[in-house]
C-alpha positions as CSV (number, residue, x, y, z in Angstrom):
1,X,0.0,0.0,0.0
2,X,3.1,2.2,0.8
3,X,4.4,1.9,-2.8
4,X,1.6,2.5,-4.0
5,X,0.9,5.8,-2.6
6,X,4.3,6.7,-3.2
7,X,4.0,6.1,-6.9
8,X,0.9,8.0,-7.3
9,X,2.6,10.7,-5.5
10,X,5.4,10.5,-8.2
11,X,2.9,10.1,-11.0
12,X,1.3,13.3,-10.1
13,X,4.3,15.4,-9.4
14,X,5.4,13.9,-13.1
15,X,2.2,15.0,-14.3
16,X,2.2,18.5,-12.7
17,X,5.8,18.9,-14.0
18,X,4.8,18.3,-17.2
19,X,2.0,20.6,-17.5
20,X,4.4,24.0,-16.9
21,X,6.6,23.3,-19.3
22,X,6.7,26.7,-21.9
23,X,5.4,26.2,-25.3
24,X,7.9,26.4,-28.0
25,X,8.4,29.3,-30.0
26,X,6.9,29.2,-33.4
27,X,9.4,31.1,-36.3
28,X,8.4,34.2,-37.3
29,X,6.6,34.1,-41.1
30,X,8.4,34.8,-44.0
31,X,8.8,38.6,-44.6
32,X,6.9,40.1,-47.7
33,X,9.2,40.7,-49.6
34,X,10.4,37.2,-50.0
35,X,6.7,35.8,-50.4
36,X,6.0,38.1,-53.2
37,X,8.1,37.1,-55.8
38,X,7.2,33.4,-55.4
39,X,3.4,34.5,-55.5
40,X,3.6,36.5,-58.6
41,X,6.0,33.7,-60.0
42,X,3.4,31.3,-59.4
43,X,0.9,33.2,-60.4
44,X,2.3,34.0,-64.0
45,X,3.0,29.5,-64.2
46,X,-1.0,29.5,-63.5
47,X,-1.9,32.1,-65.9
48,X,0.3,30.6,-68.4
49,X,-1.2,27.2,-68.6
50,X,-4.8,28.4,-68.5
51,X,-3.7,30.4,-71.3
52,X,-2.4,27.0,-73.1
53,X,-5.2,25.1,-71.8
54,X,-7.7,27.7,-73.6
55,X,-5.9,27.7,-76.7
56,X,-5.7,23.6,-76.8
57,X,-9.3,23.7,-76.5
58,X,-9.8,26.0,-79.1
59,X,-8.1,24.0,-81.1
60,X,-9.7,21.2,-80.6
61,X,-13.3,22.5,-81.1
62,X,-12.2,23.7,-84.2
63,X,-11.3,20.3,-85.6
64,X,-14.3,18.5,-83.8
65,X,-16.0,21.3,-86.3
66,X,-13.9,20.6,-88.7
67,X,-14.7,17.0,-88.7
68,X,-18.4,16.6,-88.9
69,X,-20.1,16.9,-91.6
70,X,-22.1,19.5,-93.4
């Protein structure tokens, strides 16, 4: 019965311990002016391949047109 008050005891001073431990700093975010960049560079990528994507489209509702008949 001894031991097992004792271990409780150091179970709860484990526990207690445990609990006031300080969070970990989180890193600050990436500044602006290095996000930027990337943003527009992905941006332009995306704007890009729409751009092809529309055209290959096009294209290919022109010969589906092309191929029927009249």
């Amino acid at each position: 019965m001894n031991k097992s008050i004792l271990l409780a005891t150091l179970l709860a001073a484990v526990a207690l311990t445990a609990c006031g431990k300080k969070a970990e700093e989180v890193p600050a975010a990436a500044p602006a002016a290095v996000v930027a960049p990337v943003v527009a560079e992905a941006a332009s990528a995306a704007a890009s391949a729409a751009d092809g994507m529309a055209s290959a489209a096009t294209g290919a509702m022109d010969a589906a047109s092309a191929a029927m008949p009249k």
